[in-house]
C-alpha positions in Angstrom: 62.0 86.0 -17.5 61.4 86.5 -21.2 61.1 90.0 -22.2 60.1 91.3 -25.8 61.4 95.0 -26.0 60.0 97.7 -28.6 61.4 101.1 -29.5 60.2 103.8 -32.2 60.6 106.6 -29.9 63.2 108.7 -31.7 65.5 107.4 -34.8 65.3 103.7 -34.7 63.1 100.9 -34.9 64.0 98.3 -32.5 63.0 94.9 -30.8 64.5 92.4 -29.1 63.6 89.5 -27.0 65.9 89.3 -23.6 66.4 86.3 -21.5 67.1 87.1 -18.0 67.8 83.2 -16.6 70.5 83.1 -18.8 71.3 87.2 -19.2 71.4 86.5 -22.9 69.3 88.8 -26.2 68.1 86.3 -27.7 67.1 87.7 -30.9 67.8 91.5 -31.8 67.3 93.8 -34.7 67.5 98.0 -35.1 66.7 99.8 -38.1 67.6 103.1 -38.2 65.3 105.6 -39.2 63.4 109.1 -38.9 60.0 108.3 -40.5 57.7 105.1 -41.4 57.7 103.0 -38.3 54.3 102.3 -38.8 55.3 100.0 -41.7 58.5 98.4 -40.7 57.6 97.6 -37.1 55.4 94.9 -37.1 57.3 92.8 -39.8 60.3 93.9 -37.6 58.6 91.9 -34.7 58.2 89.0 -37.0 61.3 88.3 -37.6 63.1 89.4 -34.1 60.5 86.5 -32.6 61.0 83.9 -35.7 64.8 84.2 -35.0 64.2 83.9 -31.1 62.3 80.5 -32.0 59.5 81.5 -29.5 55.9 82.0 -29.2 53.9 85.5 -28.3 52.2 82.9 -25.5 56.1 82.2 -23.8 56.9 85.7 -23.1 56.7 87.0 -19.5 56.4 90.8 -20.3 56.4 93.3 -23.1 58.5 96.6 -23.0 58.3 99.7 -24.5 60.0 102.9 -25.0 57.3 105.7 -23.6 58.9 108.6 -24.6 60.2 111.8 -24.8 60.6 111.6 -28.8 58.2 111.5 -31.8 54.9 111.4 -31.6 53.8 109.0 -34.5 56.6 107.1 -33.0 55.4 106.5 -29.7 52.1 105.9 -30.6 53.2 103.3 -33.2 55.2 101.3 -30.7 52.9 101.8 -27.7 49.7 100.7 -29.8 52.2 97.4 -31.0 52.9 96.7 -27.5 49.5 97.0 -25.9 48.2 95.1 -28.7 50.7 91.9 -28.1 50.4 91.8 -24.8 46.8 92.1 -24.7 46.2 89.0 -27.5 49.2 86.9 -25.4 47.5 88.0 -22.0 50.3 89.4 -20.8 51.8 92.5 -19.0 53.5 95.7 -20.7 56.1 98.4 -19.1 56.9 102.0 -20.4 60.2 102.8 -20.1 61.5 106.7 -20.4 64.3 107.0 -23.5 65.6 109.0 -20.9 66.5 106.1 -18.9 67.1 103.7 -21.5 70.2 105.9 -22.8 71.8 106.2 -18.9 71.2 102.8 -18.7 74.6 101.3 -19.8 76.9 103.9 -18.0 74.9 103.4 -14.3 76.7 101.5 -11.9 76.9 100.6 -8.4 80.7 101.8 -7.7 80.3 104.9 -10.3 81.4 107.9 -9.5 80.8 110.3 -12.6 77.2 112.2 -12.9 74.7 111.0 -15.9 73.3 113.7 -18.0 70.9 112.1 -20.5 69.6 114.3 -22.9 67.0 114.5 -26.3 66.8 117.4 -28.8 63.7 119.2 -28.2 64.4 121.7 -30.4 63.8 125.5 -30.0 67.2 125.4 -28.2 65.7 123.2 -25.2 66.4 119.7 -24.3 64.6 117.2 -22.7 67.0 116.0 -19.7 67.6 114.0 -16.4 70.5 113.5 -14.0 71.5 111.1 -12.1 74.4 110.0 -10.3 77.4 107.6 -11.0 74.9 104.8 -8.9 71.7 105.7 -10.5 69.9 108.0 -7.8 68.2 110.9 -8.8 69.5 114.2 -9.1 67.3 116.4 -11.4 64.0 114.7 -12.6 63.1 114.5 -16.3 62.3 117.8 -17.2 61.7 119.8 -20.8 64.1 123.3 -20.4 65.9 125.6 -22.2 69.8 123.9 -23.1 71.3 126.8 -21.2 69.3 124.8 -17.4 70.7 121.9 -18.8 74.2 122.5 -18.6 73.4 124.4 -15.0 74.1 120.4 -14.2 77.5 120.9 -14.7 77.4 121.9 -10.7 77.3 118.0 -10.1 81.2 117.6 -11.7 82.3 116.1 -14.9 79.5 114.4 -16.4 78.9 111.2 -18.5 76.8 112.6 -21.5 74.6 110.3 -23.0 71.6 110.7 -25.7 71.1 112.4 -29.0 71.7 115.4 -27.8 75.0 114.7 -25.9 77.0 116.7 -28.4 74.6 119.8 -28.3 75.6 120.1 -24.7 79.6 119.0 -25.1 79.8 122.2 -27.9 78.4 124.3 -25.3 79.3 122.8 -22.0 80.5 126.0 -19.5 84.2 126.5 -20.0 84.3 127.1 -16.2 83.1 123.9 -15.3 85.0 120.6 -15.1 84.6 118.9 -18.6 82.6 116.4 -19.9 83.9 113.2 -18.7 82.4 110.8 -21.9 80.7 111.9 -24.4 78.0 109.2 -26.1 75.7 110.9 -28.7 73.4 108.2 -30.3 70.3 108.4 -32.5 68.8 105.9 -30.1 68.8 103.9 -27.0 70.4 100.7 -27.2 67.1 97.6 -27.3 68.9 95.5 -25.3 69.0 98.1 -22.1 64.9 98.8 -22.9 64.5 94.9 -22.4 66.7 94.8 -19.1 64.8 97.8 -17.5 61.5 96.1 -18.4 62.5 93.4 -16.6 63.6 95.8 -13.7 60.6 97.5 -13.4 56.7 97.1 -12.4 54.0 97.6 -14.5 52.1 99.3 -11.8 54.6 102.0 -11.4 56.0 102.2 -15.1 53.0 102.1 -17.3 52.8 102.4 -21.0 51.4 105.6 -21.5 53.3 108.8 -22.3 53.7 111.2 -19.8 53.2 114.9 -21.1 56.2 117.4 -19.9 54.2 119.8 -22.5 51.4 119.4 -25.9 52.7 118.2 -28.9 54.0 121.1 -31.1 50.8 120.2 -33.8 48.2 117.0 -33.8 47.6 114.9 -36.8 45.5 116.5 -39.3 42.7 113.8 -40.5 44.3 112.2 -43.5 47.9 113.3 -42.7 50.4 110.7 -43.1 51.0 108.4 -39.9 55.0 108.7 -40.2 54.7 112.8 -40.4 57.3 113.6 -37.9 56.1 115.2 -35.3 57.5 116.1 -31.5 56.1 114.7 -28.2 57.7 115.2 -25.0 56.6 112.4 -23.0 58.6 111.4 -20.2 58.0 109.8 -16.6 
């Protein structure tokens, strides 16, 4: 399966085209930034699929990061992905940053909890848990940072996300400590491309998922790379 994967969600803009017959990235390229997705994006694309050396018509699926994180930059890389797969006939995925970041450290013999979690601001975090093998222990949730380290209850944690130190500087002396700690501005592209490949589009469509409204909407005529907070998750 050939999977093209898009990120804008939070501070990076990503793509990369994943083969699963031969469990290679084929083509990969992350840019980090805060604002102006809209531009860099599509050129982005461009080249990820020039260096891959193949066609919008041989991809199998597209995948895209869904949120929580930005709102221009969700919308920027949801409308890109709808928009390829729709002119290569094709189907798309949404895939939570939330997962995307436990990802990597998920495991079928691990043992250590997974704490992924995003800077909502306001002193609140956007969070999940899961366990060392990937099951489901608190479901993505918006909350104030002190629920958050409440998880501490499940043992020492694997911290992951852009948030991960926010919660190691105030994780409960009490409690057993942190495990890792893995604080990035974004989710690796090459785990957004193997989860799309993982998942259905009829369960994981892409479409944010609302834990709350946006802090403000788009004034008419206000810049489409305003930063701006969404707290889509699924």
């Amino acid at each position: 399966m050939l999977i093209l994967a898009i990120d804008t969600a939070l501070e990076a803009c990503a793509a990369a085209v994943l083969d699963t017959g031969t469990s290679k990235v084929v083509a990969s390229e992350s840019l980090a930034m805060k604002r102006g997705h809209a531009e860099a994006l599509m050129p982005l694309i461009a080249r990820v699929m020039k260096e891959s050396g193949l066609p919008f018509a041989s991809l199998d699926r597209i995948a895209v990061t869904n949120g929580p994180g930005s709102f221009t930059g969700l919308r920027v890389g949801l409308s890109a992905a709808r928009g390829i797969a729709l002119a290569a006939g094709k189907p798309v995925v949404g895939i939570t940053t939330l997962s995307a970041y436990a990802a990597p450290v998920v495991s079928e013999t691990g043992e250590q909890p997974v704490i992924s979690a995003i800077d909502a601001r306001h002193d609140q975090v956007y969070f999940q848990v899961v366990s060392g093998n990937g099951g489901s222990l608190i479901r993505p949730r918006v909350a104030p940072i002190v629920e958050a380290l409440a998880a501490s209850r499940f043992g020492a944690p694997h911290l992951v996300g852009n948030a991960a130190h926010i919660l190691a500087e105030r994780w409960p002396a009490q409690a057993a400590p942190p495990f890792k700690v893995e604080s990035h501005p974004a989710p690796d592209i090459s785990w957004v491309a193997w989860l799309g490949a993982a998942v259905s589009p009829n369960t994981a469509p892409a479409r944010p998922y609302y834990l709350r409204a946006p802090e403000a909407k788009p004034a008419q005529g206000l810049q489409r790379d305003q930063p701006q907070h969404n707290t889509a998750a699924s």
